[in-house]
C-alpha positions as CSV (number, residue, x, y, z in Angstrom):
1,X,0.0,0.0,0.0
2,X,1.3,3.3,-0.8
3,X,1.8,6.3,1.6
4,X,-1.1,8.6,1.9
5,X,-1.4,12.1,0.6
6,X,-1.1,13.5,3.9
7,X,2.1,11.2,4.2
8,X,3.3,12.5,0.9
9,X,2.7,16.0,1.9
10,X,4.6,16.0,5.0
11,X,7.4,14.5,4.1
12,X,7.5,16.8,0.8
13,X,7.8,19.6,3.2
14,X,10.3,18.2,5.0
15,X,12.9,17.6,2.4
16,X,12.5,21.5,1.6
17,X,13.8,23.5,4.3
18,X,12.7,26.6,2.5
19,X,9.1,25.8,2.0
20,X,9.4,24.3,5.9
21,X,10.4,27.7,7.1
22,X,7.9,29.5,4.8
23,X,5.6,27.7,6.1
24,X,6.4,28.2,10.0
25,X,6.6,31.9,9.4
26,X,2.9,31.9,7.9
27,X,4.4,33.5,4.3
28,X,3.0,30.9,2.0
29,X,-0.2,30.9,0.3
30,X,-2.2,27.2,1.3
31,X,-4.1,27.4,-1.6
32,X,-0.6,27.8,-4.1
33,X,1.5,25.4,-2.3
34,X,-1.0,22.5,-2.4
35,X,-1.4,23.0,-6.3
36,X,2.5,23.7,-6.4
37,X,2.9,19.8,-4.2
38,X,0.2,18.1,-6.3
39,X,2.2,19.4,-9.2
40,X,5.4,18.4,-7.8
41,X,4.0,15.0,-6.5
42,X,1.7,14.6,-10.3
43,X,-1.5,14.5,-8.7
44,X,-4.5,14.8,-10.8
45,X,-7.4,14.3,-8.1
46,X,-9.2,17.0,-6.9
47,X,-9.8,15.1,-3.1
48,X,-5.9,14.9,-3.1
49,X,-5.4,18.4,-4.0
50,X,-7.4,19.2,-1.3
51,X,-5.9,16.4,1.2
52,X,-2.7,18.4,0.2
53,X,-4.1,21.8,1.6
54,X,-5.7,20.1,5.0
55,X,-2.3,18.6,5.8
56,X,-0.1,22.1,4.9
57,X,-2.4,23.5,7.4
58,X,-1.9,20.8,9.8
59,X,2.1,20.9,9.4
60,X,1.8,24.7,9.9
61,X,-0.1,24.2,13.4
62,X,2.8,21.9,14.7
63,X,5.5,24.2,13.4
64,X,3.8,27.4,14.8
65,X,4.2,25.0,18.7
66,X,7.8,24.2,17.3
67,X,8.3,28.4,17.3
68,X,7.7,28.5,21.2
69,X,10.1,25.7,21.6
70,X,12.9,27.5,19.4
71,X,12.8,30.8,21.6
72,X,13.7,28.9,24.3
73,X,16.5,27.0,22.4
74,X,17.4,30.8,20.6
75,X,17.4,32.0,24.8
76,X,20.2,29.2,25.5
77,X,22.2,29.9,22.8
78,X,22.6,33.5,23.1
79,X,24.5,32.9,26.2
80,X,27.0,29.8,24.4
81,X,30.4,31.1,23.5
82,X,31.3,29.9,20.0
83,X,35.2,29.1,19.0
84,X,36.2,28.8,15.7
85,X,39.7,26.5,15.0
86,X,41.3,26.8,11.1
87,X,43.5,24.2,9.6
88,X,41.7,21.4,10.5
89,X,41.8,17.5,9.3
90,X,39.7,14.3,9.5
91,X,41.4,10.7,9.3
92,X,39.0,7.8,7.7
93,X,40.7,4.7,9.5
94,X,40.2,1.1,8.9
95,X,38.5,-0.5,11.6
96,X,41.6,-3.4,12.2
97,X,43.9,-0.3,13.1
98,X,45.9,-1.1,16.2
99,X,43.8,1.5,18.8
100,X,47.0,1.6,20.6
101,X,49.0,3.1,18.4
102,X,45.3,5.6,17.9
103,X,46.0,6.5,21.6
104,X,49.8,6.9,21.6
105,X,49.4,9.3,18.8
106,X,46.5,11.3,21.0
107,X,49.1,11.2,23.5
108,X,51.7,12.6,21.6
109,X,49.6,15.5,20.2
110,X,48.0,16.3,23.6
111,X,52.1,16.6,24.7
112,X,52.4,18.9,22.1
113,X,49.3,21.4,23.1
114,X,47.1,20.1,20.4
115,X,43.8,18.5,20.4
116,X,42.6,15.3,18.5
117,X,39.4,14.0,18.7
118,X,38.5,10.2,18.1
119,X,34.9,8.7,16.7
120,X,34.4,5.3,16.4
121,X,32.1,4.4,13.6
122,X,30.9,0.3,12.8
123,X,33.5,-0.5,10.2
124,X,35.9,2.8,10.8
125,X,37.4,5.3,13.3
126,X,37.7,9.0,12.3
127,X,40.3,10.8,13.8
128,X,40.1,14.8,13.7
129,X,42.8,17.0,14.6
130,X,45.1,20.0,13.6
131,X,46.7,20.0,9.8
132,X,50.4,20.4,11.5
133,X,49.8,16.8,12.9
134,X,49.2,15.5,9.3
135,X,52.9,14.4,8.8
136,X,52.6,12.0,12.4
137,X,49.6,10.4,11.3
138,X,50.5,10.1,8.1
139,X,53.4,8.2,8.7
140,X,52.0,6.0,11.7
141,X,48.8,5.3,10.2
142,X,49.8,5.5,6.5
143,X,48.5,2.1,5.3
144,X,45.3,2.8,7.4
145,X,44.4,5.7,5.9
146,X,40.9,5.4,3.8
147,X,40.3,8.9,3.1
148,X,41.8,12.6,4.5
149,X,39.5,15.7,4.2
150,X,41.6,18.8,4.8
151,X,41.3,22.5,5.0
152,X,38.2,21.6,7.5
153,X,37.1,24.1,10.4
154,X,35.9,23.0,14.0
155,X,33.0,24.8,15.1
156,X,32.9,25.0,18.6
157,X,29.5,25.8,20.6
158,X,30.1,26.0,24.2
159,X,26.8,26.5,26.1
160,X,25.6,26.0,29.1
161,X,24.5,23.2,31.9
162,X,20.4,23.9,30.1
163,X,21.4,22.2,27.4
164,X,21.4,18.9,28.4
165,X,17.4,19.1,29.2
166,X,16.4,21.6,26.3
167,X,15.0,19.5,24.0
168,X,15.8,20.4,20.3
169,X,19.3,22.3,20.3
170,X,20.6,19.9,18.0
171,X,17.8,19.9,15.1
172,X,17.5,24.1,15.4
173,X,21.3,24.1,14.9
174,X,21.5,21.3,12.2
175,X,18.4,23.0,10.3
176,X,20.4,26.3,9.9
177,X,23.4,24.6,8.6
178,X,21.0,22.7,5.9
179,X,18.8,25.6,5.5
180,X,21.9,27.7,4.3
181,X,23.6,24.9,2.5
182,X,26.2,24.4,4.9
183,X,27.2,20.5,4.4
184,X,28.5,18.8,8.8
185,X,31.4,16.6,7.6
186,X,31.4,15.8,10.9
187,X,29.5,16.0,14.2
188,X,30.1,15.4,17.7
189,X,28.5,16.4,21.6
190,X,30.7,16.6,25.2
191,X,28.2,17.3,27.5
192,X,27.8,21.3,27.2
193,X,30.3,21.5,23.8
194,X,28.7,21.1,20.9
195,X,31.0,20.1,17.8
196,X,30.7,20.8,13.8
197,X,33.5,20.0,11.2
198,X,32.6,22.1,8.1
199,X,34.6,22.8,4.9
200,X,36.7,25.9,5.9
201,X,35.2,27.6,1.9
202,X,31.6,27.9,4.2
203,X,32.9,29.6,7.0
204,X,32.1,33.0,5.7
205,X,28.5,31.6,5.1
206,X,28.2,30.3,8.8
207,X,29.7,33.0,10.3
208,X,26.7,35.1,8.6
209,X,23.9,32.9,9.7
210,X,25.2,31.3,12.9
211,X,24.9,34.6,15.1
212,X,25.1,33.8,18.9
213,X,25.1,37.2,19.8
Protein backbone atom coordinates (compact mmCIF):
# COMPACT_ATOMS: atom_id res chain seq x y z
CA UNK A 1 0.00 0.00 0.00
CA UNK A 2 1.33 3.28 -0.80
CA UNK A 3 1.83 6.32 1.60
CA UNK A 4 -1.14 8.65 1.89
CA UNK A 5 -1.43 12.13 0.58
CA UNK A 6 -1.05 13.47 3.93
CA UNK A 7 2.14 11.17 4.25
CA UNK A 8 3.33 12.45 0.87
CA UNK A 9 2.68 15.97 1.90
CA UNK A 10 4.57 16.03 5.05
CA UNK A 11 7.42 14.45 4.06
CA UNK A 12 7.50 16.76 0.83
CA UNK A 13 7.75 19.56 3.17
CA UNK A 14 10.29 18.23 4.97
CA UNK A 15 12.87 17.65 2.39
CA UNK A 16 12.54 21.50 1.63
CA UNK A 17 13.81 23.50 4.27
CA UNK A 18 12.67 26.62 2.47
CA UNK A 19 9.10 25.81 1.98
CA UNK A 20 9.42 24.35 5.89
CA UNK A 21 10.39 27.74 7.12
CA UNK A 22 7.92 29.52 4.77
CA UNK A 23 5.61 27.66 6.12
CA UNK A 24 6.37 28.19 10.00
CA UNK A 25 6.61 31.95 9.37
CA UNK A 26 2.90 31.94 7.88
CA UNK A 27 4.43 33.46 4.30
CA UNK A 28 3.03 30.89 2.05
CA UNK A 29 -0.22 30.86 0.29
CA UNK A 30 -2.24 27.18 1.26
CA UNK A 31 -4.14 27.42 -1.59
CA UNK A 32 -0.55 27.83 -4.10
CA UNK A 33 1.45 25.43 -2.27
CA UNK A 34 -0.97 22.49 -2.37
CA UNK A 35 -1.36 22.96 -6.33
CA UNK A 36 2.50 23.67 -6.36
CA UNK A 37 2.92 19.84 -4.17
CA UNK A 38 0.20 18.10 -6.32
CA UNK A 39 2.19 19.40 -9.21
CA UNK A 40 5.38 18.41 -7.80
CA UNK A 41 4.01 15.02 -6.52
CA UNK A 42 1.74 14.64 -10.30
CA UNK A 43 -1.53 14.53 -8.75
CA UNK A 44 -4.47 14.85 -10.77
CA UNK A 45 -7.40 14.30 -8.09
CA UNK A 46 -9.22 17.03 -6.90
CA UNK A 47 -9.75 15.14 -3.13
CA UNK A 48 -5.90 14.88 -3.09
CA UNK A 49 -5.39 18.38 -3.99
CA UNK A 50 -7.42 19.16 -1.25
CA UNK A 51 -5.89 16.40 1.21
CA UNK A 52 -2.73 18.42 0.20
CA UNK A 53 -4.05 21.76 1.62
CA UNK A 54 -5.65 20.07 5.00
CA UNK A 55 -2.28 18.59 5.78
CA UNK A 56 -0.10 22.06 4.95
CA UNK A 57 -2.39 23.55 7.40
CA UNK A 58 -1.92 20.77 9.77
CA UNK A 59 2.09 20.94 9.43
CA UNK A 60 1.77 24.74 9.90
CA UNK A 61 -0.12 24.25 13.42
CA UNK A 62 2.82 21.89 14.69
CA UNK A 63 5.51 24.24 13.39
CA UNK A 64 3.84 27.36 14.76
CA UNK A 65 4.18 25.00 18.72
CA UNK A 66 7.77 24.15 17.32
CA UNK A 67 8.29 28.41 17.27
CA UNK A 68 7.67 28.45 21.23
CA UNK A 69 10.09 25.71 21.60
CA UNK A 70 12.93 27.52 19.39
CA UNK A 71 12.75 30.80 21.58
CA UNK A 72 13.74 28.93 24.34
CA UNK A 73 16.48 27.05 22.36
CA UNK A 74 17.44 30.82 20.65
CA UNK A 75 17.40 31.98 24.76
CA UNK A 76 20.22 29.24 25.54
CA UNK A 77 22.20 29.88 22.78
CA UNK A 78 22.57 33.45 23.09
CA UNK A 79 24.54 32.89 26.24
CA UNK A 80 26.98 29.80 24.37
CA UNK A 81 30.42 31.14 23.47
CA UNK A 82 31.26 29.91 20.03
CA UNK A 83 35.18 29.07 19.04
CA UNK A 84 36.19 28.76 15.75
CA UNK A 85 39.73 26.53 15.03
CA UNK A 86 41.25 26.75 11.12
CA UNK A 87 43.47 24.19 9.59
CA UNK A 88 41.69 21.42 10.54
CA UNK A 89 41.82 17.49 9.26
CA UNK A 90 39.74 14.25 9.51
CA UNK A 91 41.44 10.71 9.32
CA UNK A 92 38.96 7.82 7.74
CA UNK A 93 40.68 4.70 9.50
CA UNK A 94 40.21 1.05 8.88
CA UNK A 95 38.46 -0.47 11.61
CA UNK A 96 41.59 -3.40 12.18
CA UNK A 97 43.90 -0.30 13.06
CA UNK A 98 45.91 -1.07 16.23
CA UNK A 99 43.78 1.45 18.79
CA UNK A 100 47.05 1.57 20.64
CA UNK A 101 49.04 3.08 18.44
CA UNK A 102 45.25 5.63 17.91
CA UNK A 103 46.03 6.50 21.62
CA UNK A 104 49.81 6.88 21.60
CA UNK A 105 49.38 9.35 18.84
CA UNK A 106 46.50 11.27 21.02
CA UNK A 107 49.09 11.19 23.54
CA UNK A 108 51.73 12.63 21.61
CA UNK A 109 49.57 15.48 20.25
CA UNK A 110 48.02 16.28 23.62
CA UNK A 111 52.13 16.60 24.71
CA UNK A 112 52.41 18.94 22.14
CA UNK A 113 49.26 21.41 23.10
CA UNK A 114 47.12 20.06 20.44
CA UNK A 115 43.79 18.53 20.40
CA UNK A 116 42.60 15.28 18.46
CA UNK A 117 39.38 14.03 18.73
CA UNK A 118 38.47 10.23 18.06
CA UNK A 119 34.93 8.66 16.67
CA UNK A 120 34.42 5.32 16.37
CA UNK A 121 32.13 4.37 13.55
CA UNK A 122 30.94 0.29 12.81
CA UNK A 123 33.46 -0.53 10.25
CA UNK A 124 35.95 2.83 10.75
CA UNK A 125 37.44 5.28 13.30
CA UNK A 126 37.67 9.03 12.30
CA UNK A 127 40.30 10.82 13.79
CA UNK A 128 40.11 14.76 13.66
CA UNK A 129 42.84 16.99 14.63
CA UNK A 130 45.10 19.95 13.60
CA UNK A 131 46.68 20.03 9.77
CA UNK A 132 50.38 20.36 11.52
CA UNK A 133 49.80 16.83 12.90
CA UNK A 134 49.20 15.46 9.29
CA UNK A 135 52.87 14.44 8.84
CA UNK A 136 52.59 11.98 12.44
CA UNK A 137 49.60 10.44 11.32
CA UNK A 138 50.46 10.13 8.06
CA UNK A 139 53.39 8.17 8.70
CA UNK A 140 52.05 6.00 11.71
CA UNK A 141 48.76 5.34 10.16
CA UNK A 142 49.84 5.48 6.47
CA UNK A 143 48.52 2.10 5.34
CA UNK A 144 45.29 2.80 7.40
CA UNK A 145 44.43 5.71 5.92
CA UNK A 146 40.89 5.38 3.84
CA UNK A 147 40.32 8.94 3.10
CA UNK A 148 41.81 12.61 4.46
CA UNK A 149 39.48 15.66 4.18
CA UNK A 150 41.57 18.76 4.81
CA UNK A 151 41.29 22.50 5.00
CA UNK A 152 38.22 21.63 7.48
CA UNK A 153 37.12 24.13 10.43
CA UNK A 154 35.88 22.97 14.05
CA UNK A 155 33.00 24.79 15.12
CA UNK A 156 32.90 24.97 18.65
CA UNK A 157 29.51 25.75 20.59
CA UNK A 158 30.06 26.01 24.21
CA UNK A 159 26.79 26.50 26.12
CA UNK A 160 25.63 25.97 29.11
CA UNK A 161 24.46 23.17 31.87
CA UNK A 162 20.42 23.89 30.10
CA UNK A 163 21.36 22.17 27.39
CA UNK A 164 21.39 18.88 28.42
CA UNK A 165 17.38 19.06 29.18
CA UNK A 166 16.41 21.57 26.25
CA UNK A 167 14.98 19.53 23.98
CA UNK A 168 15.76 20.41 20.27
CA UNK A 169 19.26 22.34 20.26
CA UNK A 170 20.60 19.94 17.96
CA UNK A 171 17.80 19.89 15.14
CA UNK A 172 17.51 24.15 15.45
CA UNK A 173 21.35 24.06 14.86
CA UNK A 174 21.48 21.34 12.24
CA UNK A 175 18.41 23.00 10.30
CA UNK A 176 20.40 26.31 9.94
CA UNK A 177 23.39 24.59 8.62
CA UNK A 178 21.05 22.75 5.92
CA UNK A 179 18.79 25.58 5.47
CA UNK A 180 21.89 27.66 4.31
CA UNK A 181 23.61 24.88 2.47
CA UNK A 182 26.20 24.38 4.91
CA UNK A 183 27.16 20.48 4.41
CA UNK A 184 28.54 18.81 8.76
CA UNK A 185 31.38 16.58 7.56
CA UNK A 186 31.43 15.80 10.90
CA UNK A 187 29.47 15.99 14.23
CA UNK A 188 30.12 15.44 17.72
CA UNK A 189 28.48 16.43 21.57
CA UNK A 190 30.65 16.56 25.22
CA UNK A 191 28.17 17.33 27.48
CA UNK A 192 27.77 21.34 27.16
CA UNK A 193 30.26 21.54 23.79
CA UNK A 194 28.66 21.09 20.85
CA UNK A 195 30.96 20.06 17.81
CA UNK A 196 30.68 20.79 13.75
CA UNK A 197 33.48 20.04 11.19
CA UNK A 198 32.58 22.05 8.13
CA UNK A 199 34.56 22.82 4.94
CA UNK A 200 36.66 25.92 5.93
CA UNK A 201 35.20 27.62 1.88
CA UNK A 202 31.60 27.91 4.17
CA UNK A 203 32.85 29.63 7.01
CA UNK A 204 32.06 32.97 5.73
CA UNK A 205 28.53 31.64 5.12
CA UNK A 206 28.24 30.29 8.83
CA UNK A 207 29.71 32.99 10.31
CA UNK A 208 26.74 35.14 8.64
CA UNK A 209 23.91 32.90 9.72
CA UNK A 210 25.17 31.25 12.85
CA UNK A 211 24.93 34.57 15.09
CA UNK A 212 25.11 33.85 18.86
CA UNK A 213 25.08 37.24 19.83
Amino acid sequence: MGESTAKLTEKYINEHPYIKNSLKKGLINYSALSRYIAKELGIEKKSSKEAILIAARRIHDKLRKETVKEKEISQLLSKSEMEIKTKMVVFILEKNVDFNLIYSIQNQIKRESGLSYVLEGSDNYTLITQERFSQLIEKKLRSKIIKTNRKMVMIDIKSSREIETTCGVIAYLTSLFAENGVNIYEFLSCWTDTIFIIDSKDLNKLINFLNLE
